[in-house]
One Martini backbone bead per residue (centre of mass of N, CA, C, O) as a GRO file, in nm:
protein
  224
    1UNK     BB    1  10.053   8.321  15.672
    2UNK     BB    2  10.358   8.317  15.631
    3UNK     BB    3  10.318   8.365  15.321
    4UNK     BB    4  10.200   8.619  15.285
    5UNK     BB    5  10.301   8.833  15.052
    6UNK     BB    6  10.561   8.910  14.982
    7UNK     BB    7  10.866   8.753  14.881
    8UNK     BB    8  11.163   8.700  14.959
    9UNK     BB    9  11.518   8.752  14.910
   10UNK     BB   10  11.733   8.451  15.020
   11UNK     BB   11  12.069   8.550  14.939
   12UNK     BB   12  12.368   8.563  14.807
   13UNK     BB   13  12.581   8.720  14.636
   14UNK     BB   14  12.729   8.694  14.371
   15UNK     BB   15  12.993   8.658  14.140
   16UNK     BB   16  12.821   8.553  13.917
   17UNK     BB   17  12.605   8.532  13.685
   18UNK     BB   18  12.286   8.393  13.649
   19UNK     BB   19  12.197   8.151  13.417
   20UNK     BB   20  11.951   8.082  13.269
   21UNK     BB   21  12.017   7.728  13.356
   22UNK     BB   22  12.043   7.565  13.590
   23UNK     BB   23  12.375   7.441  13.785
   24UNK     BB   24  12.454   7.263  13.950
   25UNK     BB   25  12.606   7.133  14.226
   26UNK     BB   26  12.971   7.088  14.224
   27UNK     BB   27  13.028   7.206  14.509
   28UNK     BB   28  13.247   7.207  14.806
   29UNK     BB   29  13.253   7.261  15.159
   30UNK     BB   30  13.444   7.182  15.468
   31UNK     BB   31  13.352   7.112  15.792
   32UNK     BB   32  13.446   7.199  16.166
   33UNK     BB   33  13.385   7.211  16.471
   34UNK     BB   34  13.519   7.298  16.771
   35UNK     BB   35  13.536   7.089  17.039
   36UNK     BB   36  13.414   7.313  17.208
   37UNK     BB   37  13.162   7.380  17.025
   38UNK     BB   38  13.037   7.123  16.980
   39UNK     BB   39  12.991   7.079  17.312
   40UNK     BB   40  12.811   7.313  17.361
   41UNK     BB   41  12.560   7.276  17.190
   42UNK     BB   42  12.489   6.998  17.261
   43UNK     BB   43  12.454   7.051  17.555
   44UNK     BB   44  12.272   7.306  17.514
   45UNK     BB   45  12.040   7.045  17.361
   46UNK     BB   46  12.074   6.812  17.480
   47UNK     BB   47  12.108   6.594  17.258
   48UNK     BB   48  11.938   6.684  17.101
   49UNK     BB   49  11.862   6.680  16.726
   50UNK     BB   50  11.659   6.954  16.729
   51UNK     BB   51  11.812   7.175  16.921
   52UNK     BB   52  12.074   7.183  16.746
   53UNK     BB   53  11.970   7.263  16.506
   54UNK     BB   54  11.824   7.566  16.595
   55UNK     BB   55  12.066   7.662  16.671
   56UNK     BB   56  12.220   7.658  16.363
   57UNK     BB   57  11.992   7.780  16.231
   58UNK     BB   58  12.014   8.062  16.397
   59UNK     BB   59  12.280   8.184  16.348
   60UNK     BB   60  12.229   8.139  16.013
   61UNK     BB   61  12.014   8.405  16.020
   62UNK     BB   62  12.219   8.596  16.105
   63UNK     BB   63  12.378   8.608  15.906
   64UNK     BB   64  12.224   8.675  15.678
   65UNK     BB   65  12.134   8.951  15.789
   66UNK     BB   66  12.428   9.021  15.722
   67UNK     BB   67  12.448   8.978  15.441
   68UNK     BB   68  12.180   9.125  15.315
   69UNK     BB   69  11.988   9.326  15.514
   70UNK     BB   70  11.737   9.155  15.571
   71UNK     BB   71  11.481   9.074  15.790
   72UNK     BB   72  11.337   8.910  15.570
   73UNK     BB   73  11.325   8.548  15.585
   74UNK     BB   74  11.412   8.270  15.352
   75UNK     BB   75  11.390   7.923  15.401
   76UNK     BB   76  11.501   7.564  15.373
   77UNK     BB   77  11.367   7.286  15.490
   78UNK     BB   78  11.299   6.965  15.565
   79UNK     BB   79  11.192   6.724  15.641
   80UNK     BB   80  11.073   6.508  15.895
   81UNK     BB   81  11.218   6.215  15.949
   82UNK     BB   82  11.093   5.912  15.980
   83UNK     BB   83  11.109   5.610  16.048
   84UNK     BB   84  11.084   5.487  15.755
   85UNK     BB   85  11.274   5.720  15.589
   86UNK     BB   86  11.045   5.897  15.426
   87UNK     BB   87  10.935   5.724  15.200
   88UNK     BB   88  10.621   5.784  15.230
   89UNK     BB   89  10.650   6.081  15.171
   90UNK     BB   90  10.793   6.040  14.875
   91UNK     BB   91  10.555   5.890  14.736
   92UNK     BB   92  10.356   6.139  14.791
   93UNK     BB   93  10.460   6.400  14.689
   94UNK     BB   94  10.558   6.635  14.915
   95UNK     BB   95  10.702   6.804  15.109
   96UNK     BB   96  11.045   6.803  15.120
   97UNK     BB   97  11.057   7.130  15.143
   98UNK     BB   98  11.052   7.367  15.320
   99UNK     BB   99  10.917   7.698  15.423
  100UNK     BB  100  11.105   7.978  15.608
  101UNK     BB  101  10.992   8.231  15.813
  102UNK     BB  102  11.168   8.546  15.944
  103UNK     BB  103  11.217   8.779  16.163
  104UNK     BB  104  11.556   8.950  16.190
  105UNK     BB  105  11.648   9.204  16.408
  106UNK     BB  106  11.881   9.424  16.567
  107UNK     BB  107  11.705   9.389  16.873
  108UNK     BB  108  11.740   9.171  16.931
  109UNK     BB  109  11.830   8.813  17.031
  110UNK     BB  110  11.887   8.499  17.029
  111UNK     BB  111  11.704   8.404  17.174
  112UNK     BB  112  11.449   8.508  17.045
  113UNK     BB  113  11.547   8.360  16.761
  114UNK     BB  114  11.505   8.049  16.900
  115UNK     BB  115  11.202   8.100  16.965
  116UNK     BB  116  11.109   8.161  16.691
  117UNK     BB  117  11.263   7.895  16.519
  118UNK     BB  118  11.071   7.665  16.681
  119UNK     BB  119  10.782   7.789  16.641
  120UNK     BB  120  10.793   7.737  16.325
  121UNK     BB  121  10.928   7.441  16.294
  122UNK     BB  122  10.672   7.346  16.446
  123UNK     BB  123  10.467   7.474  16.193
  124UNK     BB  124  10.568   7.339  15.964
  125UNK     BB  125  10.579   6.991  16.063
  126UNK     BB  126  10.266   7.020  16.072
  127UNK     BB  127  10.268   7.089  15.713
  128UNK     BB  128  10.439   6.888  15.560
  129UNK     BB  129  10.189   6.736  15.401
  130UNK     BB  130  10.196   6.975  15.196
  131UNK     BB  131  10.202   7.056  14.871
  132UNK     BB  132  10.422   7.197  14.691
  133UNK     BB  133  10.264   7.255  14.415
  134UNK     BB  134   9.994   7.384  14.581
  135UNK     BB  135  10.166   7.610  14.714
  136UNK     BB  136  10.254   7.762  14.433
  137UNK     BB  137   9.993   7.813  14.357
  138UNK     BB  138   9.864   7.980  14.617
  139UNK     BB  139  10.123   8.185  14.520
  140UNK     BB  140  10.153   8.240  14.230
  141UNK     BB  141  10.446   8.080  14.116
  142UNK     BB  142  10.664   8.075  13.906
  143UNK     BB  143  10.878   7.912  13.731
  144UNK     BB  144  11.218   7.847  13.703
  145UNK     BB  145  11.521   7.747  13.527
  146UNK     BB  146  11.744   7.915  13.775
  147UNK     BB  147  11.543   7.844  14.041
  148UNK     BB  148  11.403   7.856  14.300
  149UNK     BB  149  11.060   7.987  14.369
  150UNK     BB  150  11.113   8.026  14.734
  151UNK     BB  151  11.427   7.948  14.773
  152UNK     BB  152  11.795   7.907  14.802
  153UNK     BB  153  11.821   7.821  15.090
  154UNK     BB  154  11.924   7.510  15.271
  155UNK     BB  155  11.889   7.298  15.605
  156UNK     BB  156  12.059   7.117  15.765
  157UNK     BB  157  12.035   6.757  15.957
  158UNK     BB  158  12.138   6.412  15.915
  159UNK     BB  159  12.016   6.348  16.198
  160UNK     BB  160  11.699   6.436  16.071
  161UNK     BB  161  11.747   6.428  15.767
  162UNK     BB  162  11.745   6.396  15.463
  163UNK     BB  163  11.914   6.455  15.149
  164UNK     BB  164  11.709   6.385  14.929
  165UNK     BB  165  11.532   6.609  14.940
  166UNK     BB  166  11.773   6.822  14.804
  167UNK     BB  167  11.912   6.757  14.553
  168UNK     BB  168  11.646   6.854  14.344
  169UNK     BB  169  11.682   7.145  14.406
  170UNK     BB  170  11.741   7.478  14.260
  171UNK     BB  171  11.960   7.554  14.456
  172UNK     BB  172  12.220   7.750  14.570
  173UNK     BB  173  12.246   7.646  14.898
  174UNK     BB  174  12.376   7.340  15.093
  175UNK     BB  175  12.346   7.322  15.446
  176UNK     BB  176  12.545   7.058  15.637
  177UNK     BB  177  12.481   6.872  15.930
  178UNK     BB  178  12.632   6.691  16.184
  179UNK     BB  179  12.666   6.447  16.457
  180UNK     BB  180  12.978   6.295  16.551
  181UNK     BB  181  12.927   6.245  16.819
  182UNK     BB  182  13.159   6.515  16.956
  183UNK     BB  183  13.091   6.631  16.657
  184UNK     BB  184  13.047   6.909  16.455
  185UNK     BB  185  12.969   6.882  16.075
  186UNK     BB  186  13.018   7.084  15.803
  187UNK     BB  187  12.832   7.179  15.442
  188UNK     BB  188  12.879   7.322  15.120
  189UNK     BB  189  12.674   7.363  14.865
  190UNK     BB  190  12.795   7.484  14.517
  191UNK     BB  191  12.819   7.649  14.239
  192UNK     BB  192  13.081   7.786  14.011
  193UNK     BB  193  12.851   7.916  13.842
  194UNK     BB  194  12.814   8.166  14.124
  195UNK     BB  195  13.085   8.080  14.309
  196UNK     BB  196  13.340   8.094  14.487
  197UNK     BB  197  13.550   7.974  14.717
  198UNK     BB  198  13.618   8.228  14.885
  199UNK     BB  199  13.307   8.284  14.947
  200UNK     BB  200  13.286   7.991  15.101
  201UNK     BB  201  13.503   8.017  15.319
  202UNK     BB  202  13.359   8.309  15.428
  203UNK     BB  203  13.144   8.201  15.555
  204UNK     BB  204  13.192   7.989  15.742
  205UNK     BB  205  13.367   8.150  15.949
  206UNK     BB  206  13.132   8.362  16.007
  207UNK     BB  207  12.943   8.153  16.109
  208UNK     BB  208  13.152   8.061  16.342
  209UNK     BB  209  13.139   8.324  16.486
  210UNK     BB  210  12.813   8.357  16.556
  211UNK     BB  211  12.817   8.081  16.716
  212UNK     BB  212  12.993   8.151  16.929
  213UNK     BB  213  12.824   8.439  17.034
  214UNK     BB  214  12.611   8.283  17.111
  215UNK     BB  215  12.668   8.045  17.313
  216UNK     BB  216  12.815   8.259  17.517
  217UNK     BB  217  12.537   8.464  17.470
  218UNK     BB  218  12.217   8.482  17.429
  219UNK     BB  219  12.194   8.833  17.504
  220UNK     BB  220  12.270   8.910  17.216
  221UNK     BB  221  12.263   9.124  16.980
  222UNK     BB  222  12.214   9.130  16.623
  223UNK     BB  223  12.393   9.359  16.603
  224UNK     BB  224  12.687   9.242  16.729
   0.00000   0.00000   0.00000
């Protein structure tokens, strides 16, 4: 029911024209927040490795709406990596990221948009064996040679995702992030064939201010 209806375009707006046919993420920049952002994160979710994720990936919702000017936001998240690595579920060829939708209006607070992008994760995480190719057709969604046909961006935790589930997809860019220890590390794969260096260094950056002040005060409303 979260994908009936036209979908968005949830991405960054390219540097250069975007060619006629995919070329790989060939660029990252790495980044890391720093240990009192890190340790409040952590603390937050509570050392839950689950719970770090949704903090992060909401801060990441509220970026792109000031990015983009756009309340109806998709992305993608890998499947939850099962105990025995996923491996099952990759032989199965089923979804390997999910599509996650979400609205996210100037009126809200940083709580409404975690306590949204939980209950939507959770039911995304329910739906996750559902056949990625049977999604498209059901969708109606014809394939392109030059970008992913539902989503730009996937948000991955390497402590709760696999990065092969999003290798080989062509989209726009992959924001990843580690928890290792008391610090969380994090990196955007981006190609440079539609992007500057320049434009994913202030993406980080802005990024950064947002998990900041979503973090020290929950109460924050997305318009500020």
């Amino acid at each position: 029911n979260q994908l009936t209806g036209e979908l968005p375009e949830t991405n960054i707006i390219t540097d250069y024209l975007r060619p006629e046919f995919y070329s790989n993420k060939n660029k990252s920049i790495e980044f890391q927040l720093s240990d009192s952002l890190s340790q409040a994160v952590i603390e937050t979710g509570k050392s839950s490795y689950l719970s770090i994720y949704l903090l992060l990936l909401s801060a990441f919702e509220i970026l792109l709406k000031k990015y983009t000017g756009n309340s109806d936001l998709i992305v993608g998240i890998p499947s939850y990596k099962t105990r025995d690595g996923n491996e099952e579920l990759i032989n199965r060829e089923i979804n390997r990221v999910l599509p996650l939708r979400l609205s996210v209006n100037d009126r809200l607070t940083f709580k409404d948009i975690l306590l949204q992008v939980k209950d939507t994760v959770i039911s995304a995480y329910t739906h996750q064996n559902y056949s990625f190719d049977e999604l498209l057709s059901l969708l109606k969604l014809p394939l392109s040679q030059n970008r992913c046909p539902i989503y730009d961006i996937v948000i991955l935790l390497e402590n709760i995702h696999d990065r092969k589930n999003s290798a080989d997809l062509n989209n726009d860019l992959t924001v990843s992030f580690l928890v290792d220890r008391n610090v969380i590390k994090g990196k955007i794969e981006y190609s440079q064939s539609l992007f500057r260096d320049e434009t994913i260094a202030a993406l980080t950056s802005h990024y950064i201010n947002v998990l900041e002040s979503a973090i020290k005060n929950f109460d924050i409303k997305v318009s500020n």
